[in-house]
N, C-alpha and C positions, 0 to 999 in steps of 0.2 A: 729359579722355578717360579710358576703362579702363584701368585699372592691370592686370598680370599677372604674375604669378613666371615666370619664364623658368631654366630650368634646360638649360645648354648644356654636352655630354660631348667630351672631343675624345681618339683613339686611335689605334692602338691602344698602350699603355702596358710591361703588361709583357714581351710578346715582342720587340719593338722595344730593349728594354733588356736584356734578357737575351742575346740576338746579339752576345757577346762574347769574344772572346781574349785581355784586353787589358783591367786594370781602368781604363784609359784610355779603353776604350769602352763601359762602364761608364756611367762619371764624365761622357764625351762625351752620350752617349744622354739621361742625363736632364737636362742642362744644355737640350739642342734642346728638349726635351721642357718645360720650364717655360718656356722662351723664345716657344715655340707659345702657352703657355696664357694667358703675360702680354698677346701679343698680342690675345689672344682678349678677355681682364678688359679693357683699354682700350679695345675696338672698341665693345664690345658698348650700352654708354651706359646709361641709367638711373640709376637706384640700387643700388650692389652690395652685396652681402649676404654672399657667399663667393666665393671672401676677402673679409677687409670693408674692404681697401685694396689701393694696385699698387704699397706697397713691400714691398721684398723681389726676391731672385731666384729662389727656389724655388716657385712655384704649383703649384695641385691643379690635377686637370685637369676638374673638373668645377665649372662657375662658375655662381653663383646670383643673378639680379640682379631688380630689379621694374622693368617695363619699360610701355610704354604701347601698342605698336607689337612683337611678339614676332618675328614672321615676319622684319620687318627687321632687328630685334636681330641676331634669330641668323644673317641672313644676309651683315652687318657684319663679324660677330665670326668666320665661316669666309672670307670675302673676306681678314680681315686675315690669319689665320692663313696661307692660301696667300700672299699677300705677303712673309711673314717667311718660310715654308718655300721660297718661289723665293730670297731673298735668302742664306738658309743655304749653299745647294746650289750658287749661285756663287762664293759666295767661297771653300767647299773645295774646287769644281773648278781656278778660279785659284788655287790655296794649290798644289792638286797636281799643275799641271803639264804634266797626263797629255796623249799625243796622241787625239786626237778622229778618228779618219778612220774609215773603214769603218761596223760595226754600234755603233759608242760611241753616240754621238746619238740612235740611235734608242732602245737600251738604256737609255739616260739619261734620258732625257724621260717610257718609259713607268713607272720605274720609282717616279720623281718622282709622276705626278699618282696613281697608282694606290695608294697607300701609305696615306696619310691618312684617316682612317675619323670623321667625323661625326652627332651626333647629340644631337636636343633636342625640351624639350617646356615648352609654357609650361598655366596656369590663370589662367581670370580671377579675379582677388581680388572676392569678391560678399561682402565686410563681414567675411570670417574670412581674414585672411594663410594662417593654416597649412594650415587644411583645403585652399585651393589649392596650398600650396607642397607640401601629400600628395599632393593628385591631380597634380599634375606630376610626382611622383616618382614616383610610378607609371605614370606614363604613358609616362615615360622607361624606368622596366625592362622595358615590355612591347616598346617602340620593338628594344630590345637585342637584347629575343629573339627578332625577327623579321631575320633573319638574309637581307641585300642579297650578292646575289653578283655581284662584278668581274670577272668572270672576265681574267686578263693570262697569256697564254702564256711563259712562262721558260725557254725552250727555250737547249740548250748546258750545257757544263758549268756548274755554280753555285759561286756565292762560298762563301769558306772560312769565314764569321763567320756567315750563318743557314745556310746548305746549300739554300735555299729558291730562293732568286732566280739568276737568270744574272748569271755574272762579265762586268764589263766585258770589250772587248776590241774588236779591230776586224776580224777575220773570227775562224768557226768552230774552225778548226784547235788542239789542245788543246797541238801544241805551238808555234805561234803567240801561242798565251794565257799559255802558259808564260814564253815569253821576253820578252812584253808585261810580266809582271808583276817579273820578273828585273830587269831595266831599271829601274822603278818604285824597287826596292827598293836599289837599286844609289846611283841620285839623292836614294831620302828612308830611310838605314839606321836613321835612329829613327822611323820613324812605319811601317815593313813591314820583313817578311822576305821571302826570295823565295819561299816556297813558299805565300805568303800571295792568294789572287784574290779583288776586292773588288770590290762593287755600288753600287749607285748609294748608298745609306744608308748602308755602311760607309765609302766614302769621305767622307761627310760626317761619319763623327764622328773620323777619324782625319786630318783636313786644315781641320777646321773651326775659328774661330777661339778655340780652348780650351784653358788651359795644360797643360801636360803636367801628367799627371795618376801617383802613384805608382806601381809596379810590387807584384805582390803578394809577390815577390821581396824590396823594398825593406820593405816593411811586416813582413815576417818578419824580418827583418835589423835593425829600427831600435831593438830594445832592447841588441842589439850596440854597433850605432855610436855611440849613449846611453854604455856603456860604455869605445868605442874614443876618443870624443871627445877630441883633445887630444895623443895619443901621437904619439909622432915615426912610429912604427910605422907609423901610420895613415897619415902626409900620405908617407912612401916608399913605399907605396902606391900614392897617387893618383900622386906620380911615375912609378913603374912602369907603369900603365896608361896615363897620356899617354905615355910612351915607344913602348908597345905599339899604340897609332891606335887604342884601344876609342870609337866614336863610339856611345854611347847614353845622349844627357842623361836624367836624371831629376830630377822636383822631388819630391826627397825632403820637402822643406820642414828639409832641415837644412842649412844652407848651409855646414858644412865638408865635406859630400858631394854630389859631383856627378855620381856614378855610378849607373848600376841596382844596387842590392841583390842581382843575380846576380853582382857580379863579386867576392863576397865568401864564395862558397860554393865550396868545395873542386872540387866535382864540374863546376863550371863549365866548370873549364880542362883536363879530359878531351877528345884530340886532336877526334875527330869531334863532339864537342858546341860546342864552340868554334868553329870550323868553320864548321860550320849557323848560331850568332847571332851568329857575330861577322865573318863574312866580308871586312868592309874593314878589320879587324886586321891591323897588319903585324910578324913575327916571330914567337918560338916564346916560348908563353906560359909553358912551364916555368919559367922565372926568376920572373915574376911571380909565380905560385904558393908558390916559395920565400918570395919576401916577404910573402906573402900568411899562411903558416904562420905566421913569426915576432908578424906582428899577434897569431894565436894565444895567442902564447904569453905576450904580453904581456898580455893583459886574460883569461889564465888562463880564457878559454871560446871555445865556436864558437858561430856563432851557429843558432838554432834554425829549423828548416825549414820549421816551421809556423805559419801563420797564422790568424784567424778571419774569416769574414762572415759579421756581422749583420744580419738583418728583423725591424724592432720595427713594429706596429703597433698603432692603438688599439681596444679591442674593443668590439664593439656600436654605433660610432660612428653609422650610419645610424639605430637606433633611439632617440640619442640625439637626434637630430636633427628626427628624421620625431616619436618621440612621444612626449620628455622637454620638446624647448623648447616653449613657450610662444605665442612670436612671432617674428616675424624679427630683432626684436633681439635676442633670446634667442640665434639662430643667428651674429649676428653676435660675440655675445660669445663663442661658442666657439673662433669663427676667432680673437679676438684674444690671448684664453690659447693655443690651440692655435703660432700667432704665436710668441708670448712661448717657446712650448716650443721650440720650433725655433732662434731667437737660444740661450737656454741648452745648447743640444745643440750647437752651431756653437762657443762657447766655450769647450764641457768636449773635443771631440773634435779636437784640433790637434795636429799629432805631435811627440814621438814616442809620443804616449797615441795615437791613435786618427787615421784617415782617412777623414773624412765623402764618402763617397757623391752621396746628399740627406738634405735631412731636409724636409719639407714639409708640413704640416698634422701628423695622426696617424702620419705613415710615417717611420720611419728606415731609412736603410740604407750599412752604414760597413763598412771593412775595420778589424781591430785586433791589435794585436800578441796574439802566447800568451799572456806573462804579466801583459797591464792588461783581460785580456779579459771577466773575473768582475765588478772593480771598477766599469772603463766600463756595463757591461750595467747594472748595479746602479745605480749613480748616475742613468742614464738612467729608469729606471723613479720611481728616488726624485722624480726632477724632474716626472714624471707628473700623479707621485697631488698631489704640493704644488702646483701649479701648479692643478687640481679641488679642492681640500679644503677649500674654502669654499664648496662651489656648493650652491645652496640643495636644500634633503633632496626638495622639492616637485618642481623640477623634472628631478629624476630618474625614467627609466622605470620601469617595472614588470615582472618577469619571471614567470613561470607563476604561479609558487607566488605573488605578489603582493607579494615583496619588492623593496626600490629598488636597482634597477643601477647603482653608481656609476662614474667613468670609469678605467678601467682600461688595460692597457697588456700586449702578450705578442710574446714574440719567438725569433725562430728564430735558433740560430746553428748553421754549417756550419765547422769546424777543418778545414784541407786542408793539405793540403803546397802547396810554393808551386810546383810541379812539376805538380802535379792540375790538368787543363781546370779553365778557369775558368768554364764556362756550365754543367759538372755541379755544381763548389763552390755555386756560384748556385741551381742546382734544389733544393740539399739541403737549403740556409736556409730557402728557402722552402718545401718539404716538414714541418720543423722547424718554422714556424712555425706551418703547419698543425694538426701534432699540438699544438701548446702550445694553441692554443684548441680542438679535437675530442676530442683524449685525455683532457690536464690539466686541462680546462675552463676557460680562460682566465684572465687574471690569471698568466700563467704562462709557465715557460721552457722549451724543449728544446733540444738540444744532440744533433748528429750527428759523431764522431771519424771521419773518414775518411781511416784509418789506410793506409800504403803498402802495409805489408805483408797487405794484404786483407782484415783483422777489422774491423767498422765498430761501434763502442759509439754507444749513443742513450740518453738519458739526459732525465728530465723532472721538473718540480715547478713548486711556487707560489713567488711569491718572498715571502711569508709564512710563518714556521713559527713558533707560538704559544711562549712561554719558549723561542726559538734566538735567540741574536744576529746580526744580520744575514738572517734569515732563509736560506734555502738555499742561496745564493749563500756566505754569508757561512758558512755549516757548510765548505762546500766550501771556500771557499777560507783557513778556517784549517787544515784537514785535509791541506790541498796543504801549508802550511808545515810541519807533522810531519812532511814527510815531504822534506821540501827538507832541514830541518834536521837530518835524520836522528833523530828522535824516534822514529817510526814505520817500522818495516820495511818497503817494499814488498810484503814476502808476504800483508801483514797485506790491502791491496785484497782480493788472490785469493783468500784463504781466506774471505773472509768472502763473496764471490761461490759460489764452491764451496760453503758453508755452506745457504749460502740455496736451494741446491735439494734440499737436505733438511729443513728446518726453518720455510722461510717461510710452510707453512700450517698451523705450532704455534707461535701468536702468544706465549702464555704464558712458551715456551723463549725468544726471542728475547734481551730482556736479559739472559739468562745466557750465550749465546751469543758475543754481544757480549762482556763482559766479561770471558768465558775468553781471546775471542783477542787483546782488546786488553793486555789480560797479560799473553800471552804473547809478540807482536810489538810491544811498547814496547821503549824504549831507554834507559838510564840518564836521557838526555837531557832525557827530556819527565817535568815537574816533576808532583808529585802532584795539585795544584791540573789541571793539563790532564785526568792522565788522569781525575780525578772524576769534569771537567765532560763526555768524550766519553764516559762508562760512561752516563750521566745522558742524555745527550742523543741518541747515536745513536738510541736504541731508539725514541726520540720521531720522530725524522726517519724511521726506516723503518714506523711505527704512519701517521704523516701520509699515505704513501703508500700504505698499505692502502687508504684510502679515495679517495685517486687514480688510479692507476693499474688499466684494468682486472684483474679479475681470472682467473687462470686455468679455464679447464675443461674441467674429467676425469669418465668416466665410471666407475665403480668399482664391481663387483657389480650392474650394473644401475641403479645411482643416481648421480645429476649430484649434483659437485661442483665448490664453487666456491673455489681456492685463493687466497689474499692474496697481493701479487705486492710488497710492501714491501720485505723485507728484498732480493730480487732486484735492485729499483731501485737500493738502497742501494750493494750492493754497486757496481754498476756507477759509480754516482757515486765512489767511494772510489776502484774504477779508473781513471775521468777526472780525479780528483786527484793520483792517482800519476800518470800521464801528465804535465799541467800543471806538474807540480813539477820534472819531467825537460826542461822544455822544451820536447817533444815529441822531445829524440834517443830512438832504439830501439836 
């Protein structure tokens, strides 16, 4: 019979993941989310191509297979998928409990079939694989843009994790819904709060059967507990809290801790805040807090309040695919390094280094402590390019100018406080990573500080810088030890921020610039051999960014001007190092 490329989309992806409170639902979202899709790789039959296997637990959600029979294929591989999404959806309503009488059922049922968003396109293979597996692909993005409307009425107040959908409940009444969910949260105080109303989806990822997943609390806190590890300090502590009825397991993944990572931040055990998370607490947690100081004092730090999320993606993948490969075994070999990257990111990111998300094909996305935050990003990109760095020069694309596009890697990171919503942290990675391939032009990083106190630094580059070691990542983050180690002045960020908006569009001045202030805000400390090499090397880091970052413009006398915005970036970086070396306290 005819063979045909079948290329099967299953969604919707990222808003469905993004609806969160709770990097548990997070973690919960995309776990469903490859669960759907593996469903999908198994049903769908053929020959598969992407992925080009069904092990693993993280899958793409977009499956590439050659098939003989399309229309069946694909209508297999959405049958199975609703299978596994009915089977989800029972086991976290049994998980949670809930009473069912009134509007629940109905609520639940529609909120269930109406969610799920399909879509596929197959090409008959007439003697060229790829040229069908293009026009499928195409045929699939136009399917996209023809935009299917369901319309499902949501009427009543809406749940607290998208704002989108109606909260369970089983009549209208908002304080009905209220006490409905009071109750909920009463029977499950580690999976809700009471001020928390959840939908049909959100109960599924918060009931579903998935380990607990860290606190972003916890991940800010675990270079602490790295530190506390082993102190008697520590485990009077954990006595104290089990004295106290603190019922909020966490898998930290460090098994001398079994607490959420909030219950180690000063500001926790403030009356009314306590209060609100910790309600089936019993006594007055002032003592605690005492002993909670002395940890203090023992490991001679607090721990740091802020955390990172990262978006690593890989750039230009679709054109590597549609008009680098070859063949479909071309395509499948990508999936199997892409594979390969995925296991290696799954090994380097285990904590207290780092807390994988997913990582799935080209996409990462991990929470990480403040200070492994450089390093991890870094390693991950390294694992990138080694993982491509044998792929033959031929079957790479070609970009305008007619040079070859090789496979590349760029990512967004968002630094929040662990106090900060977590579905805005989430936007701003992803915003972040936008700008790393639109601004930076990919191959490249941005960085959003989303500082408490209302100042927000954004910051970007390649993670190449010609004679830098470690490239920019690796400037940064010996600049941050300057300044940890008190080599460097803290003034020396600011002044050289300040500097730059009067100088950064007198390229020529710049190295002297630099070198007056590093002169001036050095410290005994920082040996001659450093400051040579930062006199030497800054000016090169902020010259790099001339040509990166755009540039400003002014009009002046009638004539456009276009200012170099270099030393500017620089600056700001020098201030995201001083930050990073603080911890993030303020």
């Amino acid at each position: 019979m005819t063979q045909h490329v079948l290329i099967f989309s299953l969604g919707p992806v990222q808003s469905f993941i993004a609806e969160a409170r709770r990097a548990h639902d997070l973690w919960a979202g995309s776990q469903m989310l490859s669960a759907l899709a593996k469903a999908a790789a198994t049903a769908i039959g053929g020959q598969l191509v992407l992925p080009h296997s069904l092990d693993g637990d993280d899958m793409p959600n977009k499956i590439v297979a050659v098939v003989e029979n399309p229309d069946q294929a694909a209508r297999h591989a959405q049958d199975a998928v609703c299978r596994r999404w009915r089977e989800l959806a029972a086991q976290a309503l049994e998980n949670s409990k809930l009473s069912q009488g009134g509007d629940f059922a109905t609520i639940w049922q529609r909120q269930l079939e109406h969610h799920l968003e399909f879509a596929w396109a197959a090409a008959e293979i007439e003697g060229n694989e790829m040229a069908a597996y293009r026009q499928a692909m195409s045929a699939l993005d136009a399917r996209k843009q023809t935009r299917t409307f369901d319309q499902s009425p949501e009427d009543g107040p809406k749940d607290t994790l998208s704002g989108q959908r109606s909260a369970l409940r089983e009549n209208m009444s908002r304080k009905a819904i209220s006490t409905y969910w009071e109750r909920a949260a009463q029977r499950h105080p580690d999976k809700l709060k009471a001020d928390e109303w959840l939908d049909a989806l959100s109960v599924m990822k918060r009931f579903g059967e998935y380990k607990l997943f860290p606190s972003v609390s916890t991940v800010a806190a675990s270079s602490f507990l790295e530190k506390a590890k082993g102190l008697p300090e520590l485990l009077a502590l954990r006595a104290a809290l089990n004295l106290l009825g603190v019922c909020r397991p966490n898998n930290s993944g460090l098994a001398f801790w079994p607490y959420d990572g909030d219950m180690l931040f000063e500001e926790t055990y403030a009356s009314q805040r306590f209060k609100a998370s910790y309600a089936q607490a019993q006594g007055d947690p002032r003592p605690t807090l005492l002993v909670l100081k002395q940890l203090y004092k023992a490991v001679e730090a607090r721990p740091g309040p802020y955390y990172a999320i990262v978006q690593m993606d890989g750039d230009q993948m679709g054109k590597h695919l549609t008009s680098g490969c070859r063949s479909l075994q071309d395509i499948q070999m990508v999936s199997k390094r892409l594979a390969q990257f995925t296991e290696q990111v799954k090994k380097l990111l285990v904590p207290p280094n780092g807390y994988l998300l997913y990582a799935g094909g080209d996409d990462v996305l991990a929470l990480l402590p403040l200070d492994s935050v450089l390093k991890m990003v870094n390693e991950i990109a390294r694992i990138y390019r080694e993982i491509f760095q044998d792929w033959e020069n031929e079957a790479l694309p070609l970009d305008k100018e007619g040079h070859r596009i090789p496979f590349t890697l760029s990512a967004g990171i968002a630094i929040a406080h662990h106090l900060y919503p977590l579905d805005a942290a989430l936007s701003a990675a992803r915003a972040a990573e936008n700008a790393a391939k639109r601004i930076y032009g990919r191959n490249a990083i941005c960085l959003t500080v989303l500082k408490r106190s209302g100042e927000t630094v954004q910051v970007g580059g390649r993670w190449h810088i010609d004679d830098v070691d470690g490239g920019t990542l690796g400037l940064c983050n010996a600049v941050k030890t300057h300044f940890m180690e008190h080599r460097l002045s803290a003034k020396f960020a600011y002044e050289v921020a300040a500097e730059a908006q009067v100088v950064t569009g007198l390229p020529d001045a710049i190295p002297a610039v630099l070198k007056r202030l590093l002169k001036r805000y050095k410290t005994d400390a920082l040996s001659a051999t450093d400051l040579a090499y930062l006199i030497k090397t800054l000016p090169v880091w902020a010259e790099v960014h001339n040509a990166i970052v755009p540039a400003q413009t002014v009009k002046n006398n009638g004539q456009i001007q276009r200012i170099p915005q270099g030393l500017t970036e620089l600056g700001q970086w020098l201030v995201l190092a001083r930050f990073l070396a603080q911890g993030g306290q303020e």
